[in-house]
C-alpha positions in Angstrom: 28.3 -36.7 -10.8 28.5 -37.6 -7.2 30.3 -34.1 -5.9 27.8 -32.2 -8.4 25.0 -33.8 -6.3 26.8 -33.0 -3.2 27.1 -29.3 -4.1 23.7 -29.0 -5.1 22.6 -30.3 -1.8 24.8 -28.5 0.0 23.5 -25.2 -1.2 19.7 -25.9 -0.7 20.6 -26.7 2.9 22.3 -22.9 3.1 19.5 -21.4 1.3 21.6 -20.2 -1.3 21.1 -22.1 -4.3 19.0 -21.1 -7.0 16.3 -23.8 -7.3 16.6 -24.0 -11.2 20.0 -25.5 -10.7 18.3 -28.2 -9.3 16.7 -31.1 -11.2 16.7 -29.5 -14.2 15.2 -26.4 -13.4 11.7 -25.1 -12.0 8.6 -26.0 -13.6 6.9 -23.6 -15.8 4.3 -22.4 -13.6 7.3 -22.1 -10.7 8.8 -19.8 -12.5 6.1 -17.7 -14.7 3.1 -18.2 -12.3 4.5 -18.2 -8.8 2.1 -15.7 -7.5 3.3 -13.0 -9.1 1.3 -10.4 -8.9 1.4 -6.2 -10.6 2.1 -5.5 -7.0 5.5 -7.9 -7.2 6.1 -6.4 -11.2 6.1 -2.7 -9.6 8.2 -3.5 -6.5 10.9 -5.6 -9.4 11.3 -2.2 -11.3 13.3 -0.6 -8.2 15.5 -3.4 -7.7 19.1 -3.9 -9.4 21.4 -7.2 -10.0 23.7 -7.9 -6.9 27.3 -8.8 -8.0 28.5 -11.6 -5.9 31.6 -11.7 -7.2 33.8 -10.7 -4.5 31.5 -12.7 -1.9 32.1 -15.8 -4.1 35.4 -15.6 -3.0 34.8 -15.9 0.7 36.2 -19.2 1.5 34.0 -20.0 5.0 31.0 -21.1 3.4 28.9 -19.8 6.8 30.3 -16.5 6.2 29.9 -16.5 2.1 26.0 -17.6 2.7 25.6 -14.7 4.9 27.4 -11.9 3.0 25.8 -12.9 0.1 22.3 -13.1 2.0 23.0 -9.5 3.2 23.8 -8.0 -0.1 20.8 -9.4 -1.8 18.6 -7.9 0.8 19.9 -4.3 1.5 22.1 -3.6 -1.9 19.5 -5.6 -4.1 17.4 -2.6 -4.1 17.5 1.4 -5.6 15.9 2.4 -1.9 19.1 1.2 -0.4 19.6 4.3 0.8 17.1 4.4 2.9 17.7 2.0 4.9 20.2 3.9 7.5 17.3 5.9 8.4 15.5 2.7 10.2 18.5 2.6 13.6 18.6 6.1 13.2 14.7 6.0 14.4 15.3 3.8 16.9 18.6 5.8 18.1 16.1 9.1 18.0 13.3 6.8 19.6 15.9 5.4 22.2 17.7 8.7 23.0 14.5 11.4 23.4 15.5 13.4 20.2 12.6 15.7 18.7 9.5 13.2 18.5 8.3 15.0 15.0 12.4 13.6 13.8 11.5 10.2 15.2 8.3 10.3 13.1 10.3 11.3 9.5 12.5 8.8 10.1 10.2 6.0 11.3 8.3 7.2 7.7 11.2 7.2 5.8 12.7 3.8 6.8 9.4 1.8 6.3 9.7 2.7 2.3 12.3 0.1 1.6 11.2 -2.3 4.5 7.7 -2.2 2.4 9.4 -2.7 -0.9 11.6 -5.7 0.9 8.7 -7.3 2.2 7.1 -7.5 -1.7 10.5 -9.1 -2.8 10.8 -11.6 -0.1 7.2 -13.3 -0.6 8.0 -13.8 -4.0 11.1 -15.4 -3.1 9.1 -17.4 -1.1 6.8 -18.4 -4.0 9.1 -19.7 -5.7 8.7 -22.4 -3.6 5.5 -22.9 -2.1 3.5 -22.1 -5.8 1.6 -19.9 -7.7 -1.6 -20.2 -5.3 0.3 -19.7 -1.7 2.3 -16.8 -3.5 -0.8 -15.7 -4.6 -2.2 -15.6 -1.0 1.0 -14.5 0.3 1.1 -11.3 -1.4 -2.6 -10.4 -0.8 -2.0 -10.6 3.0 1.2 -9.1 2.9 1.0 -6.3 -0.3 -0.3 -3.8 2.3 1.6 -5.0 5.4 2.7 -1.3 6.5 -1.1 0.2 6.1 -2.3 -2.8 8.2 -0.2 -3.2 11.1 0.2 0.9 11.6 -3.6 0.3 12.1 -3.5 -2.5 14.1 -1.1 -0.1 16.2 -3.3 2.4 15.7 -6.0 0.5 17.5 -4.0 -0.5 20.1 -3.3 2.7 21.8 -7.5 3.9 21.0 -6.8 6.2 17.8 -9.4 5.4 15.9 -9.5 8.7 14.1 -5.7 8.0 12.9 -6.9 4.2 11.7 -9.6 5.6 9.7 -7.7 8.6 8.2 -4.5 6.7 7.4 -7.0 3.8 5.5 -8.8 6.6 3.6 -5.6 8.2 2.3 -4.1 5.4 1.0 -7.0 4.0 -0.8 -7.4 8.1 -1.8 -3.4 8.1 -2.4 -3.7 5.1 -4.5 -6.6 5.7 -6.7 -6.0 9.2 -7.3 -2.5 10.1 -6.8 -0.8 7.2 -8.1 -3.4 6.3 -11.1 -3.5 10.0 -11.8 0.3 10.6 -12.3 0.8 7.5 -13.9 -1.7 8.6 -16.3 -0.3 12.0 -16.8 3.5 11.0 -17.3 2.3 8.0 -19.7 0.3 9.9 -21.6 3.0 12.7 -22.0 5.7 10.2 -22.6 3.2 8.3 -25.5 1.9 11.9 -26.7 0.8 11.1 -30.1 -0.5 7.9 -29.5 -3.2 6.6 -27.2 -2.4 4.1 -24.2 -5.0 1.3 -24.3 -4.9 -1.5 -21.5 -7.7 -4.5 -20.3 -10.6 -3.5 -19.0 -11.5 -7.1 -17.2 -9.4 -6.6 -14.2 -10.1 -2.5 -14.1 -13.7 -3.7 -14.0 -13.1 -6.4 -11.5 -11.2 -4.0 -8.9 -13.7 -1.0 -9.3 -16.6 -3.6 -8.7 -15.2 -4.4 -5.3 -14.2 -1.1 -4.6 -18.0 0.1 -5.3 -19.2 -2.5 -2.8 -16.8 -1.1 -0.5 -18.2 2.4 -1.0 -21.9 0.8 -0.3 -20.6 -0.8 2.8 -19.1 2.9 3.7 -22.2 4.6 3.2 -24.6 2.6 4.2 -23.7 3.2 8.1 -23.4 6.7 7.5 -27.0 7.0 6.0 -28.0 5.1 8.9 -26.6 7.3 11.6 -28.5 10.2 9.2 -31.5 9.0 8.8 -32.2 7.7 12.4 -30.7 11.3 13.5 -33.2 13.1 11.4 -36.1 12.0 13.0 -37.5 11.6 17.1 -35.2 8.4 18.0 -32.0 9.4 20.0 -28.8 8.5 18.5 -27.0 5.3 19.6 -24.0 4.0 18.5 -25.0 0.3 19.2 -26.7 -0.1 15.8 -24.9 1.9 13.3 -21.9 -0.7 15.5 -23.9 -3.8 14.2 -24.6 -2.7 10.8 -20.5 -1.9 10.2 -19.3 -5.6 11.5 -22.0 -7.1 9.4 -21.1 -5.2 6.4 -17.1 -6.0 7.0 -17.9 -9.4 7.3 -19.3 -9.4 3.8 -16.5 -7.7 2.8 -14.4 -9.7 3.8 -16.6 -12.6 2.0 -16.2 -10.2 -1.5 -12.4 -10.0 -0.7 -11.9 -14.2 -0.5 -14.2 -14.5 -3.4 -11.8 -12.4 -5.4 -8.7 -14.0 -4.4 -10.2 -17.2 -5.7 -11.4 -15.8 -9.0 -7.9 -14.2 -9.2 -6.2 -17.3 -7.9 -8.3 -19.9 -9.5 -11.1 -19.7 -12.3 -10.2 -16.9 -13.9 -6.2 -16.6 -13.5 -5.7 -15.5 -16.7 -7.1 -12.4 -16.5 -4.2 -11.4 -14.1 -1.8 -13.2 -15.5 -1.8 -11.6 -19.3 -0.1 -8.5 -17.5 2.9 -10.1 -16.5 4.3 -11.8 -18.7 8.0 -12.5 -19.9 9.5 -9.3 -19.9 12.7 -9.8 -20.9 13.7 -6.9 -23.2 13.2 -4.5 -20.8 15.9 -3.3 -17.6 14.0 -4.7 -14.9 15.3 -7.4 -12.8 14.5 -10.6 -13.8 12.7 -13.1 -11.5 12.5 -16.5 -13.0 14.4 -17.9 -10.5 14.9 -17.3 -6.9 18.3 -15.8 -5.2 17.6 -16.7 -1.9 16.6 -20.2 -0.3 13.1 -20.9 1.9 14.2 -20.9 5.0 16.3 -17.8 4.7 13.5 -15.7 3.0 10.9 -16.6 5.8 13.6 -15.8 8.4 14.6 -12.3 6.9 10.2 -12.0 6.3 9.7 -12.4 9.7 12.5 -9.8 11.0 11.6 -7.6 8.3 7.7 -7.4 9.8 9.2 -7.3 13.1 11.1 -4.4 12.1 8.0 -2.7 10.6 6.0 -3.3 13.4 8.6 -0.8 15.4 8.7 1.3 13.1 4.8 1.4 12.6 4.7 1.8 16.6 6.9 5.0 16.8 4.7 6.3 13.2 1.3 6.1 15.4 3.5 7.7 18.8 4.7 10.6 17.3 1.8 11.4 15.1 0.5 14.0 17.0 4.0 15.9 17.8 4.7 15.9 14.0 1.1 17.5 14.0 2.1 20.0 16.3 5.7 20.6 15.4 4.8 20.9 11.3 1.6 22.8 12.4 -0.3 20.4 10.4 -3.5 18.5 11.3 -3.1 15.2 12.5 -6.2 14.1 9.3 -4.0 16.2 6.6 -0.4 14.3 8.0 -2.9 10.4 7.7 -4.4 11.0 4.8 -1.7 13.0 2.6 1.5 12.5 4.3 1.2 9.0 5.3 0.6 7.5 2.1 2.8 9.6 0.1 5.8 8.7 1.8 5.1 5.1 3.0 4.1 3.8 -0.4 6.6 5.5 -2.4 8.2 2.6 -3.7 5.0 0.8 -4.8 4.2 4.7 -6.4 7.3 4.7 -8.3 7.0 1.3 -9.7 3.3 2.1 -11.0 4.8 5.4 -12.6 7.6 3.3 -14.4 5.3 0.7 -16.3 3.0 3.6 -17.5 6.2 5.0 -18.7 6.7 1.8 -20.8 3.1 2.2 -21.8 2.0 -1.3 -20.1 -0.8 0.4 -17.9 -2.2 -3.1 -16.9 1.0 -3.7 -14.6 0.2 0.2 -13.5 -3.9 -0.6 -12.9 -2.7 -3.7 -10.9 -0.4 -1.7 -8.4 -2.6 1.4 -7.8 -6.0 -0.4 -8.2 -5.4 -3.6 -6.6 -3.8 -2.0 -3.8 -6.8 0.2 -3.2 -9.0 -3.2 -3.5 -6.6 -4.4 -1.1 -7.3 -1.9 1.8 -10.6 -1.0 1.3 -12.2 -5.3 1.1 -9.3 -6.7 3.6 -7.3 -3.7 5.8 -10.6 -2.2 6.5 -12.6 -4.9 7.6 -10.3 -6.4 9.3 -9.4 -3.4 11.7 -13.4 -3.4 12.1 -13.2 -6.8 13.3 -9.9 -7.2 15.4 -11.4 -3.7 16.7 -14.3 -5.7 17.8 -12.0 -8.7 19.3 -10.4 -5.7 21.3 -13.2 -4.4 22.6 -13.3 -1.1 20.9 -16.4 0.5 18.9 -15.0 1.4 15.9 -17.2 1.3 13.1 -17.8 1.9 9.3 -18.6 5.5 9.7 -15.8 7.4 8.1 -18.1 10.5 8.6 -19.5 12.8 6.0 -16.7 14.6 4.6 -14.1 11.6 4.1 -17.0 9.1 3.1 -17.6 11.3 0.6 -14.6 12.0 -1.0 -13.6 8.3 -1.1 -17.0 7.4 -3.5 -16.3 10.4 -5.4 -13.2 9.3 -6.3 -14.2 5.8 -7.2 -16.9 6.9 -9.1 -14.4 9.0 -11.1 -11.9 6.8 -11.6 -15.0 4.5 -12.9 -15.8 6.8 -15.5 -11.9 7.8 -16.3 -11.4 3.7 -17.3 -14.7 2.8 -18.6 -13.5 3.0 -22.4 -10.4 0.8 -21.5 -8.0 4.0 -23.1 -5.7 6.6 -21.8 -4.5 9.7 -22.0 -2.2 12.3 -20.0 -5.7 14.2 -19.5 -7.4 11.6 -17.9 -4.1 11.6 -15.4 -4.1 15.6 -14.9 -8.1 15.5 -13.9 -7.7 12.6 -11.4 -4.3 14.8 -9.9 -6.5 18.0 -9.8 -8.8 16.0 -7.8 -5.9 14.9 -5.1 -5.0 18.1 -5.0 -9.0 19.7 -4.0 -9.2 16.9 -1.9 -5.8 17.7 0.0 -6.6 21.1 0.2 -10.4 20.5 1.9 -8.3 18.6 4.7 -5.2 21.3 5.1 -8.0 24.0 5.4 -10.1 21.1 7.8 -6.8 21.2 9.6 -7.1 25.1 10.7 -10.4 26.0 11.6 -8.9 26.8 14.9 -9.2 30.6 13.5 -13.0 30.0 13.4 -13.3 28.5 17.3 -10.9 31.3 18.0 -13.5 34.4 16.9 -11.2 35.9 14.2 -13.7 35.6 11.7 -16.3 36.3 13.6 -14.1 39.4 14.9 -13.8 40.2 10.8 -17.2 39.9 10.2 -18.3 42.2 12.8 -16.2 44.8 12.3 -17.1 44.7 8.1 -20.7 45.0 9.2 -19.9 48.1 11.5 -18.2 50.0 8.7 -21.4 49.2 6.7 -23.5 50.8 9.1 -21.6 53.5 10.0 -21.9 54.4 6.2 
């Protein structure tokens, strides 16, 4: 009894130990309600079981912690693969290759990191609770998004902040909801898919409020434009850090009703799962202090990444003769949150579209109440008028799209249709900002030039 204790201590101090070894096992709500979120379910459904085996054999104990450490972080995962393209972009970064390859691979190797991050806050529920977990995931679910903007900010694009916020809350509302829709609904073709409207209702709530907070500065600028008054910025400034403020209010409010008084409307979509092939999490695989070292060299990571991203924008802009608006809002989100995307598309594949609701619309919720706001008001720490005002075009495309994914869920059922309409609508939407992108023909005259020459021939007849 004495060595079993001794072992068991022993392994806690490493980190290695899984905590339901210990004393009989976690308690119920340490292992079923440890924070664990749709955003932590869709992340789970790209990872795979590490075999320790041939680690277990390592007879240094210092060593066997870290092998086995290593293998559960970078093997533990399907975007394993990905991960050599992360010191590539800092060999490209380091060595002044092509600036538009620094900006792929900076993309590419932020997928996993994003889908690491997810994995090691739950470890890290495990043992701190269901409520720090809980809070742990909402500040960190959209960690990429957040400090690219923060980035962003730093080096005065404002325009790349806004468009990269706008595409993923775009990205996730339309692109993801909209193909998880589709291939649901053609995988579950003679039946319909039904799912919970209490959290759809919650989540499109705050993401209408969001929408208000968007327009309202807009109008403003409008309507004080329209008549004699000259324009200034100072008030439509005011009106966007009151309005984030509030947002930020709605967003804490939520993450107490989801926390707190009404848990179990988050909770019923997460439930045991164990018949199906994604990796089970009912007990953790790596120890505290471990998982908050590798969290915070992870985010360290990501911010270097998210630093060369915002550098090299513009050259990928150039070198892929794409705007630097159609690469933020359709490229950015696309790639960056491919492994969140993938996860959503699985789950409607299994027909449980609450897990798929809580990725694409609670990630949206996520951006639009907390990554917004925030980068209004670190903006305004920082000295830099950045506002609410999204302008026309992007303003209104975002509340379009809410209002249609409102109406798609309102009768809490699915089908591939619903999925193909709220695709069609990505697809318009990219294509207003790829044509956005070259109106350089227009400044040039050759339209003009077109024009003319039509209305000579007209003439001359």
């Amino acid at each position: 009894m004495a060595s079993t204790g001794s072992n068991s201590a022993g392994g806690l101090e490493t980190g290695l130990i899984k905590p339901s070894s210990v004393g009989g096992g976690l308690s119920k709500e340490m292992r079923h309600g440890h924070g664990r979120t749709a955003h932590n379910m869709s992340s789970s459904s790209l990872r795979k079981k590490s075999d320790l085996s041939l680690v277990s054999k390592v007879r240094c104990g210092f060593l066997r912690n870290l092998l086995a450490n290593l293998q559960e972080i970078f093997l533990g995962t399907k975007l394993f693969v990905l991960f050599p393209a992360v010191p590539l972009a800092i060999v490209a970064q380091s060595y002044g290759f092509g600036r538009a390859w620094v900006f792929t691979l900076s993309l590419l190797g932020l997928t996993p990191l994003a889908e690491r991050v997810s994995f090691l806050t739950e470890q890290i529920a495990f043992y701190t609770g269901s409520t720090v977990g809980g809070l742990l995931n909402a500040t960190c679910g959209n960690a990429t998004e957040l400090i690219i903007a923060l980035f962003a900010l730093y080096k005065g694009k404002i325009d790349v902040v806004k468009f990269s916020l706008i595409g993923s809350i775009l990205s996730n509302l339309l692109l993801v909801l909209g193909t998880s829709l589709f291939c649901g609904g053609i995988t579950n073709l003679r039946k319909e898919q039904s799912f919970d409207r209490k959290q759809a209702d919650v989540n499109t709530g705050l993401l209408m409020l969001g929408a208000l907070c968007h327009l309202l500065p807009l109008m403003f600028r409008y309507a004080v434009s329209s008549g004699e008054h000259k324009v200034s910025p100072l008030p439509t400034l005011t009106l966007s850090r009151i309005c984030s403020i509030v947002m930020l209010v709605a967003y804490v409010a939520y993450l107490f009703f989801q926390l707190k008084t009404h848990r179990q409307l988050f909770e019923s979509q997460v439930e045991d799962d164990d018949n199906d092939d994604v990796v089970s999490e009912d007990e953790a695989v790596i120890g505290f202090p471990n998982a908050l070292a590798w969290l915070v060299g992870m985010t360290i990571v990501i911010a270097i990444l998210s630093e060369y991203v915002v550098g090299t924008i513009e050259a990928a802009s150039e070198s892929w003769s794409l705007s630097v608006s159609f690469i933020s809002i359709i490229v950015l989100p696309i790639v960056g949150n491919a492994a969140e995307h993938a996860g959503a598309i699985i789950f409607a594949l299994k027909n449980k579209l609450d897990i798929t609701l809580g990725v694409s619309l609670g990630s949206a919720t996520q951006i639009s109440m907390f990554v917004v706001p925030l980068s209004i008001l670190v903006a305004w720490i920082m000295g830099i008028q950045m506002d609410l005002d999204f302008q026309l075009l992007e303003t209104g495309a975002l509340v379009m799209s809410i209002l249609l994914v409102a109406f798609i869920l309102q009768d809490g059922s699915s089908h591939y249709l619903k999925g193909f309409i709220l695709l069609l609508a990505y697809i318009v939407i990219g294509a207003c900002f790829f044509v956005l992108g070259g109106r350089s023909d227009l400044d040039n005259g050759v339209n003009a030039n077109a024009i003319l020459a039509t209305s000579n021939a007209v003439m001359g007849q």
